[in-house]
Backbone as CSV, one residue per row, in Angstrom:
resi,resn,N_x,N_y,N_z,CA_x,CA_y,CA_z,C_x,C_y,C_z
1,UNK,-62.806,66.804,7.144,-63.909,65.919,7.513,-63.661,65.290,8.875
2,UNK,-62.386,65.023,8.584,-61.941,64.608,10.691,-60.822,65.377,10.609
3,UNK,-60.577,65.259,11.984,-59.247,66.334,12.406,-58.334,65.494,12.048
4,UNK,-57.686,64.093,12.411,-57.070,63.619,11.655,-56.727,63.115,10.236
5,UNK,-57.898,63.065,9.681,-58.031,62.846,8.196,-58.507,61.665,8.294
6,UNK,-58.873,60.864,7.103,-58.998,59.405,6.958,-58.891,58.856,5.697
7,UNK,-57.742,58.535,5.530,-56.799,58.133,4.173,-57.526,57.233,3.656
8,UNK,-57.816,56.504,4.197,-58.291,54.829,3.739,-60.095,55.697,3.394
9,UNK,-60.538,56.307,3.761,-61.905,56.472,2.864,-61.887,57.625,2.180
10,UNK,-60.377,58.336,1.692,-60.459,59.045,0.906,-60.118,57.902,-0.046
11,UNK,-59.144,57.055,-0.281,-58.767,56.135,-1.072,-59.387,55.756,-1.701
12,UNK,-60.753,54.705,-0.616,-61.994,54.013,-1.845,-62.771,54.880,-2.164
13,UNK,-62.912,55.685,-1.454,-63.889,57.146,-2.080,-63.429,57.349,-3.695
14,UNK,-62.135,57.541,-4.020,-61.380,57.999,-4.970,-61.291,57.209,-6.483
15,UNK,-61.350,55.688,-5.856,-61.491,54.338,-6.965,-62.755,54.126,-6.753
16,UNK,-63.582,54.330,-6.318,-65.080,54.355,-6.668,-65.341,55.515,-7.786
17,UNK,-64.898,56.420,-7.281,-64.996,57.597,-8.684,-64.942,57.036,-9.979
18,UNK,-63.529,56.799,-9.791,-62.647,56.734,-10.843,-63.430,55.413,-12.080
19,UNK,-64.089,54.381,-11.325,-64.836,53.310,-11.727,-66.348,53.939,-12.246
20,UNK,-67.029,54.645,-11.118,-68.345,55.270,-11.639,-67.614,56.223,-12.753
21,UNK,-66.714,57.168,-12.616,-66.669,58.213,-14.275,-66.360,56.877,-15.560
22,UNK,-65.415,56.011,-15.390,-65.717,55.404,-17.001,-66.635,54.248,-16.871
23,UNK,-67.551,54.109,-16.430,-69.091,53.455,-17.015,-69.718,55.058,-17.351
24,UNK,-69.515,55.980,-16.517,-70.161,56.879,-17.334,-69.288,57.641,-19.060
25,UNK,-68.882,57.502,-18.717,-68.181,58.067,-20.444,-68.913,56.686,-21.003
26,UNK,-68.039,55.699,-20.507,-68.853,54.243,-22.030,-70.464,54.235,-21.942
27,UNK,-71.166,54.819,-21.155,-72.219,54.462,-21.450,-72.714,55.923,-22.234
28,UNK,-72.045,57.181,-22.352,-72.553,58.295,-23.141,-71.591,57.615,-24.492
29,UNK,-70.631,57.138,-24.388,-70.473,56.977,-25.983,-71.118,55.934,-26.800
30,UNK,-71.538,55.233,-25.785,-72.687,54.069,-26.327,-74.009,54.745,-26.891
31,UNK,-74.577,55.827,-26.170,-75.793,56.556,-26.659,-75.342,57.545,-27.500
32,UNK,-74.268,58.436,-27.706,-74.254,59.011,-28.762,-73.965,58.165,-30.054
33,UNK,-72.696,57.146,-30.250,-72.738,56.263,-31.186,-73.942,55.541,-31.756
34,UNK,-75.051,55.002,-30.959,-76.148,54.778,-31.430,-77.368,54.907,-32.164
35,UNK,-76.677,56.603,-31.795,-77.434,57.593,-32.445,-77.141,57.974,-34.100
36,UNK,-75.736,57.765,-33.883,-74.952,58.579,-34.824,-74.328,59.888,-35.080
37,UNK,-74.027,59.974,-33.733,-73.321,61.276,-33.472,-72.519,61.246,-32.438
38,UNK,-71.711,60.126,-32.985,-70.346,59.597,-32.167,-69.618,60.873,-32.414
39,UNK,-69.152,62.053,-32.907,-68.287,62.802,-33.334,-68.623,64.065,-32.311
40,UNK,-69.774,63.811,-31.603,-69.544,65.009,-30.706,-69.377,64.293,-29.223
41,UNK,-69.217,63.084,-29.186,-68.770,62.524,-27.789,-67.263,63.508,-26.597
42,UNK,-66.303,63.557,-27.610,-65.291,64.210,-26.734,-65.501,66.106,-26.785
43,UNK,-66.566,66.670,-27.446,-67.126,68.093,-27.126,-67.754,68.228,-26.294
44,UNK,-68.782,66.921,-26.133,-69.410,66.868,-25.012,-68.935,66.895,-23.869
45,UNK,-67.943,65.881,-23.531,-67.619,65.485,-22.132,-66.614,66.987,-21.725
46,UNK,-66.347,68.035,-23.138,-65.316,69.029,-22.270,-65.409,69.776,-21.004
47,UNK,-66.827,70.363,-21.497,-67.484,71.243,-20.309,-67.950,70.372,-18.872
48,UNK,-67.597,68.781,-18.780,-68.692,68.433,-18.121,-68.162,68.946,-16.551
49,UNK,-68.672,68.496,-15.323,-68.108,68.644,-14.083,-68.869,67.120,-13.220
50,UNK,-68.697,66.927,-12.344,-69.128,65.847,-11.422,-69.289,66.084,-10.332
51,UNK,-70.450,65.251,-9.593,-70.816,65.643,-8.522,-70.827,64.125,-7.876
52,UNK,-70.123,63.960,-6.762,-70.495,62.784,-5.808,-70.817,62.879,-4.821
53,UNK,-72.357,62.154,-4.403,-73.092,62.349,-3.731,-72.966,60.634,-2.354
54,UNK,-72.496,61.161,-1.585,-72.996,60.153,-0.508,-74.219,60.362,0.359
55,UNK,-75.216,58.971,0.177,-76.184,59.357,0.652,-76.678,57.930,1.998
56,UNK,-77.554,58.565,2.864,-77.380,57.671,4.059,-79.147,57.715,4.411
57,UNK,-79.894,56.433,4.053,-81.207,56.660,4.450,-81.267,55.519,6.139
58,UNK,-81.778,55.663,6.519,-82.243,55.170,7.988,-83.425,54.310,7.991
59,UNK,-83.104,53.196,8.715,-84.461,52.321,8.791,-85.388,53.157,9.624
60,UNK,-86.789,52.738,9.084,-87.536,53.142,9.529,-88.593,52.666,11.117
61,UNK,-88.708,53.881,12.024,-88.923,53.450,12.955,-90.244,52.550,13.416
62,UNK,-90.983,52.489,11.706,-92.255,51.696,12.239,-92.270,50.477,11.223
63,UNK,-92.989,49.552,10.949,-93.191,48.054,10.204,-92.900,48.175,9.420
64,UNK,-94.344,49.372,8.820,-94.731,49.443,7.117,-93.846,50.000,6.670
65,UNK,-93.523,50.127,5.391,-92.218,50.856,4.540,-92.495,52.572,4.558
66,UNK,-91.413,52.883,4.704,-91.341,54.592,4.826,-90.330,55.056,3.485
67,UNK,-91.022,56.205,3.249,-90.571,56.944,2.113,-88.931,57.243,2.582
68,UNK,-88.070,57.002,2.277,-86.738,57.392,1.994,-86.402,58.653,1.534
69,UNK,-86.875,59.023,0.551,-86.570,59.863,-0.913,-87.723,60.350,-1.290
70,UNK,-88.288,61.410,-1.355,-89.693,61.390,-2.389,-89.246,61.746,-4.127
71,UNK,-90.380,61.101,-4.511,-90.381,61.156,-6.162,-89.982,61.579,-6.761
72,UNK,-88.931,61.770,-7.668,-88.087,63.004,-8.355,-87.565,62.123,-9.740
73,UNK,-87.187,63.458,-10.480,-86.546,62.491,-11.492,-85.140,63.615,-11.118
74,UNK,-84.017,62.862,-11.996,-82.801,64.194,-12.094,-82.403,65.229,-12.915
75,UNK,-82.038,65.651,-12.591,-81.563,67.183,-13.123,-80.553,66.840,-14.181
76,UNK,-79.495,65.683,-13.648,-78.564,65.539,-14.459,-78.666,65.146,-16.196
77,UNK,-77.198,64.957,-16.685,-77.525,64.241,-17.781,-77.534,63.124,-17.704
78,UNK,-76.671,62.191,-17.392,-76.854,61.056,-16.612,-76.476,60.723,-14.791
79,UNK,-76.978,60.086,-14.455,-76.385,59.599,-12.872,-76.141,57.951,-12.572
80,UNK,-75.044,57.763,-12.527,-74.387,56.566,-12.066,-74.423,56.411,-10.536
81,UNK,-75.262,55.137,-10.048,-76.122,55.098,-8.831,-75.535,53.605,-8.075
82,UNK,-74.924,53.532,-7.110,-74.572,52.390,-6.448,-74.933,52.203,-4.933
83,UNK,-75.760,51.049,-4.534,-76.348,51.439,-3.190,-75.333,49.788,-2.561
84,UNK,-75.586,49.607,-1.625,-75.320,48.383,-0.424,-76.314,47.541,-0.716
85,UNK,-76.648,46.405,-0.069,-76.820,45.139,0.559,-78.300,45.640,0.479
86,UNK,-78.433,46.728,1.033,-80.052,47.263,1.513,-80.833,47.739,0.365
87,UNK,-81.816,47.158,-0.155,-82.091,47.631,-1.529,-83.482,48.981,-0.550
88,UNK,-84.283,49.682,-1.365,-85.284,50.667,-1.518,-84.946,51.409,-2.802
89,UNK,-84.443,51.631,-3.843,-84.723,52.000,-4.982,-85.605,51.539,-5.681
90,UNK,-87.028,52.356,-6.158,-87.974,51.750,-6.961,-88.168,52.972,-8.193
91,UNK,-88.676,52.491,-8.704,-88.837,53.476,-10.529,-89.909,53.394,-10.617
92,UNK,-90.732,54.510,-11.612,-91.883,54.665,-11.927,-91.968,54.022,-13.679
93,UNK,-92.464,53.195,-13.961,-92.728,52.993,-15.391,-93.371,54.322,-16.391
94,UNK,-93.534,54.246,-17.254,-94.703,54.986,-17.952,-95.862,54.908,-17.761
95,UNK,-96.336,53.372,-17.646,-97.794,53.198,-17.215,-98.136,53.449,-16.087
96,UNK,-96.796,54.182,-14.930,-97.542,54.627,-13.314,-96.895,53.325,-12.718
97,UNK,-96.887,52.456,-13.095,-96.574,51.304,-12.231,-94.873,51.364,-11.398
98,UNK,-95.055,51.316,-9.906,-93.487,51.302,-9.551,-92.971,50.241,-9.070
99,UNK,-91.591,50.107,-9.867,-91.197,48.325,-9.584,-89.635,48.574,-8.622
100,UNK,-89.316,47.607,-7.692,-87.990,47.997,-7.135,-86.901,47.159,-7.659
101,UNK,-85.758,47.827,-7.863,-85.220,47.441,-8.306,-84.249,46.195,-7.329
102,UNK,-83.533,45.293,-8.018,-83.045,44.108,-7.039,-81.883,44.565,-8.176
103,UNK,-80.913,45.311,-7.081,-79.525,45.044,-7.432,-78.602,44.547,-6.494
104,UNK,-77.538,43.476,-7.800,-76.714,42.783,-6.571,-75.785,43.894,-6.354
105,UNK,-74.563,43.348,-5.484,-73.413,44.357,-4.623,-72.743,44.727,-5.986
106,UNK,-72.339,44.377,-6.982,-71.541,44.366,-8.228,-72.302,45.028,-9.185
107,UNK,-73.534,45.703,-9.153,-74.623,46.445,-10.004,-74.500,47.743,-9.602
108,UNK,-74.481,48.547,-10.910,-74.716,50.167,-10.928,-76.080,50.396,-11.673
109,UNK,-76.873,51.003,-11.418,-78.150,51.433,-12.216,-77.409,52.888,-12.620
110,UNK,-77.982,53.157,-14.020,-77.604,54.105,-14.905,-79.014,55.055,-14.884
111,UNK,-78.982,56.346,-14.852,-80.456,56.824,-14.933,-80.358,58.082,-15.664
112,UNK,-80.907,58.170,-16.992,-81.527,58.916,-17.447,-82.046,60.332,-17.006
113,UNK,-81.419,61.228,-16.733,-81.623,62.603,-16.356,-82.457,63.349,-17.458
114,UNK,-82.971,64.657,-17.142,-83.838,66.197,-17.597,-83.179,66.000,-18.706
115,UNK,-81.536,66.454,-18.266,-80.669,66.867,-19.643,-80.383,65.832,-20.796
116,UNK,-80.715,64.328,-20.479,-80.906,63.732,-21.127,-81.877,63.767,-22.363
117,UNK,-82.914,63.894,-21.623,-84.013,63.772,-22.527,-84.336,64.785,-23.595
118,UNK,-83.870,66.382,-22.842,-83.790,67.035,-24.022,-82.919,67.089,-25.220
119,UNK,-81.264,66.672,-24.922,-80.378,66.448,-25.919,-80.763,65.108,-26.817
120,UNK,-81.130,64.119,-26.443,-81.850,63.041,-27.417,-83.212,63.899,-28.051
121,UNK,-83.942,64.951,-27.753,-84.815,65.192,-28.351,-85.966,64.344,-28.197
122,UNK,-86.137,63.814,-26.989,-87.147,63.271,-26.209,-87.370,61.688,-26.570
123,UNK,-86.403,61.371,-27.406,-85.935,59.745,-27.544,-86.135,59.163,-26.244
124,UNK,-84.835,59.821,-25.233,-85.030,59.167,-23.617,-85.796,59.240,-22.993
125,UNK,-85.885,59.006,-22.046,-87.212,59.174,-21.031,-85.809,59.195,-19.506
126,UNK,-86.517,60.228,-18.397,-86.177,60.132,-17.599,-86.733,60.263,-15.938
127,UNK,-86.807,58.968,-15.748,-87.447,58.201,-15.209,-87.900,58.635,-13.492
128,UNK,-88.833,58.881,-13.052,-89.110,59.134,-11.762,-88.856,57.899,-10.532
129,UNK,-88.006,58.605,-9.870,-87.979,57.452,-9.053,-87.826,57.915,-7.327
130,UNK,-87.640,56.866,-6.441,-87.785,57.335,-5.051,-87.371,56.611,-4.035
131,UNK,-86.948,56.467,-3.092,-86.067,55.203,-1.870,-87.515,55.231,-1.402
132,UNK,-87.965,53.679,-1.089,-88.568,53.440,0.132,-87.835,52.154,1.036
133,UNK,-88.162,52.708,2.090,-87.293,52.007,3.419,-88.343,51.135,4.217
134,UNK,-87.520,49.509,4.573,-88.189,48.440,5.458,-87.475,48.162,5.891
135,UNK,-87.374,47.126,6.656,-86.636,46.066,7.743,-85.543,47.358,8.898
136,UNK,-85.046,46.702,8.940,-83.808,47.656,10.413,-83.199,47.906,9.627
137,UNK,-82.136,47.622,8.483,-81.241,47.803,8.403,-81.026,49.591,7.828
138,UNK,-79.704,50.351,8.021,-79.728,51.419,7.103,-79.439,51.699,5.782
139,UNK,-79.822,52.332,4.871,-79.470,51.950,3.007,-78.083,53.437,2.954
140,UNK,-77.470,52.657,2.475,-76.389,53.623,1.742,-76.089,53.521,0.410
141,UNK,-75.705,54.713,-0.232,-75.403,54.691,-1.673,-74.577,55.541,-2.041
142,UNK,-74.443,55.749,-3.318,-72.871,56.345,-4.430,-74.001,57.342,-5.135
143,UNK,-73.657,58.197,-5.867,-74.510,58.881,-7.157,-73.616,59.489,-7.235
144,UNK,-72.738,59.441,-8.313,-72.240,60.202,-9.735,-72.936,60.838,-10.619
145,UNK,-73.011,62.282,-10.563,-74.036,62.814,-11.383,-73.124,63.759,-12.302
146,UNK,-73.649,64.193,-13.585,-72.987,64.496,-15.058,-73.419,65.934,-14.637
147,UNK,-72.894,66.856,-14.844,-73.747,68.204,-14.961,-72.900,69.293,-16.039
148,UNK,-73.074,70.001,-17.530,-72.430,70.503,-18.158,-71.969,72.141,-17.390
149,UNK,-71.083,72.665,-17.268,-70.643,74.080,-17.458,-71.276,74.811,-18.301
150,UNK,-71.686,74.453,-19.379,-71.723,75.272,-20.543,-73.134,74.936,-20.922
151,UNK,-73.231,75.628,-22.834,-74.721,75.036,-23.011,-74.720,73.325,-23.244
152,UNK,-75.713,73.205,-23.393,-75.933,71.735,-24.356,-76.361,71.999,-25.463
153,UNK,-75.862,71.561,-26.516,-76.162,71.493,-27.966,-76.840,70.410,-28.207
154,UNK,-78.702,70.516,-29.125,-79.334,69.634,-29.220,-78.705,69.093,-30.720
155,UNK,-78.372,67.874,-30.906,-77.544,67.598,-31.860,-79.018,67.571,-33.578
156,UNK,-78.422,68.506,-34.487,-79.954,68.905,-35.373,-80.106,67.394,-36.198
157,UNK,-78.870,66.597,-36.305,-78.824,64.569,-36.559,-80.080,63.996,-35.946
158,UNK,-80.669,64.493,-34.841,-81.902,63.806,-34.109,-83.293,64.686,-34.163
159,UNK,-82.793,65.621,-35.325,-84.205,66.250,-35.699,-84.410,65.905,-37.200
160,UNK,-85.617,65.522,-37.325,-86.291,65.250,-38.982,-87.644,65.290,-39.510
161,UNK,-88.246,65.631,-40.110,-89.570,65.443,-40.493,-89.943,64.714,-39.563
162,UNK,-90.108,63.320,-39.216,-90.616,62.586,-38.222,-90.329,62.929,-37.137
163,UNK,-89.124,63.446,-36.684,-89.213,63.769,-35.359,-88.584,65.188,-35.243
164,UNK,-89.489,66.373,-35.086,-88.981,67.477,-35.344,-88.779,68.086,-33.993
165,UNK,-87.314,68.714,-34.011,-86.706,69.256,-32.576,-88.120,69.515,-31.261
166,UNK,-87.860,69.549,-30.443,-88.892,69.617,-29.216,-87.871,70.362,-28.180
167,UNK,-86.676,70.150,-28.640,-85.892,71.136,-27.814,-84.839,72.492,-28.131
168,UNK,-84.602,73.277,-27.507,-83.540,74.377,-27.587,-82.425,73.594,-27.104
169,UNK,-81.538,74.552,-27.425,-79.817,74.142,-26.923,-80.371,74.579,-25.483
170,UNK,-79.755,74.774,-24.378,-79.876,75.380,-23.004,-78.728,74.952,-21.966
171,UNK,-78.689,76.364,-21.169,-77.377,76.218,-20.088,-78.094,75.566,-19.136
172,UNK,-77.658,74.319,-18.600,-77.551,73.016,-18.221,-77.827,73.715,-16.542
173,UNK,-76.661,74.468,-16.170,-76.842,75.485,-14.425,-78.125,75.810,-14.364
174,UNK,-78.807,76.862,-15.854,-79.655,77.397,-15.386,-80.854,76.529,-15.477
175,UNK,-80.800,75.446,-15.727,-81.795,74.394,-15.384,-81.939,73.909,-14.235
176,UNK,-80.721,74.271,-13.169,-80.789,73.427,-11.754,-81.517,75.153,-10.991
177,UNK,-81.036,76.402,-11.824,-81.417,77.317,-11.305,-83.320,77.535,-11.078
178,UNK,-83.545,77.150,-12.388,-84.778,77.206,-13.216,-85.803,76.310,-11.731
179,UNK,-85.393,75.013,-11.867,-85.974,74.330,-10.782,-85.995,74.662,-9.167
180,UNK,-85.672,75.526,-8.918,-85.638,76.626,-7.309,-86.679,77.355,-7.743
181,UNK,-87.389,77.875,-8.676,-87.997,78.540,-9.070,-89.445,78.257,-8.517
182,UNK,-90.243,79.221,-8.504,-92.050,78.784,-7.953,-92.199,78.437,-9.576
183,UNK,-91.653,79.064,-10.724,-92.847,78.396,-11.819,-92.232,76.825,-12.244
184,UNK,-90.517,76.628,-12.051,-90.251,75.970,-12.260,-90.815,74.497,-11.544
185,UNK,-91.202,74.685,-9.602,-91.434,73.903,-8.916,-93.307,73.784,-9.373
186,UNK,-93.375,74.345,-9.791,-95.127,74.286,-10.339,-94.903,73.044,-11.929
187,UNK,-94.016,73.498,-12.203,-93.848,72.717,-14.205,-94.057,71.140,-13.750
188,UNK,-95.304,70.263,-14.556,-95.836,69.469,-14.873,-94.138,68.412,-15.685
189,UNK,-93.104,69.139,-16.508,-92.383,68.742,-16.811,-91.357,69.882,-16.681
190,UNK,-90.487,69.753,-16.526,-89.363,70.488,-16.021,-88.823,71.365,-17.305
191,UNK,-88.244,70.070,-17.751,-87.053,69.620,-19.095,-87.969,70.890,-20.361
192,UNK,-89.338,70.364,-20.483,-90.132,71.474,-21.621,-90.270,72.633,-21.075
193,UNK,-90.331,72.802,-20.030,-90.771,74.290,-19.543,-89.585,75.374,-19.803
194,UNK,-88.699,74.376,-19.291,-87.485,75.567,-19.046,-86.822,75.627,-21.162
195,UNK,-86.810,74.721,-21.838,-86.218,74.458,-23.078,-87.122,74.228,-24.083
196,UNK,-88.189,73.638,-23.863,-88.769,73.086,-24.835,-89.311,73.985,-25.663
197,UNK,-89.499,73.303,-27.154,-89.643,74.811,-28.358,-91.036,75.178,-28.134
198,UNK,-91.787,74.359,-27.602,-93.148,74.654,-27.113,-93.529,74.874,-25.751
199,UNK,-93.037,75.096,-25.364,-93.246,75.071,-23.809,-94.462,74.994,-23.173
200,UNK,-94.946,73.604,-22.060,-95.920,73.689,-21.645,-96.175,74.464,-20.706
201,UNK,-97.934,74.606,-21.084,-98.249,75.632,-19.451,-97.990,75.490,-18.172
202,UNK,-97.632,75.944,-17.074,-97.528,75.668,-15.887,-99.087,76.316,-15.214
């Protein structure tokens, strides 16, 4: 990254990890325990891999607020998200409405990924969201994102008469593959198209 190296931001680079991976384990053993299927927590995490993302948005060169990021939700299963001083993270509700979030320096937002929603069996929701950028300053951030090797197993504990499976098991890659795709970039919902036992039309 430099010809000399730079120890000191491989360092906090390294304990930032190390801090974003266990809020992420406690917060998947918090949702599988909740569920009741604390017993596949350490099967889960075998296959997993990690991705850390440094990301650098730029003030914008005119008044009004400028898009940062456009609208997306994630791919992941979960993503552990830490920005600076400079907030522009906003979320889409269900009802359409988008609110920004006000996090202090000591706050991680947790977000609900694709792969989420299908392994809960559409319990979760995962949430659309997007940077918009004001004032001078530039926004920086962290994202720790979950992504499996292997398949995901929809756990059959979260299927029942009342709520009957909506998803397949599915390889987790070929979901990031799936989304490069023209039918995938056409899908109204991602997560059903590529897995879902019904799959909607595109």
């Amino acid at each position: 990254m430099w010809p000399a190296g730079n120890d000191r931001f491989c360092e906090i680079t390294h304990e930032f990890s190390k801090i974003a991976l266990e809020l992420d384990h406690l917060v998947i053993k918090m949702i599988f325990e909740s569920y009741g299927v604390g017993k596949y927590y350490d099967s889960h995490l075998e296959p997993m891999s990690y991705l850390l993302r440094v990301l650098k948005h730029k003030a914008p060169k005119v008044k009004e607020p400028n898009l940062g990021f456009a609208r997306h939700t994630d791919k992941s299963f979960i993503t552990v998200l830490y920005q600076n001083q400079v907030k522009g993270l906003e979320v889409e509700t269900k009802d359409g409405e988008w609110i920004s979030l006000e996090l202090s320096p000591s706050t991680f937002a947790v977000i609900a990924g694709d792969a989420l929603v299908a392994w809960s069996n559409g319990r979760l929701h995962s949430p659309y969201h997007k940077v918009m950028m004001s004032g001078s300053e530039e926004r920086y951030s962290l994202g720790l994102f979950q992504f499996s090797s292997g398949m995901i197993q929809i756990p059959e504990e979260l299927g029942d008469d009342e709520h009957p499976l909506q998803f397949k098991s599915f390889d987790h890659l070929g979901l990031l593959r799936f989304f490069h795709t023209e039918e995938g970039q056409k899908s109204k919902s991602l997560i059903k198209s590529y897995c879902g036992i019904q799959p909607e039309k595109v």
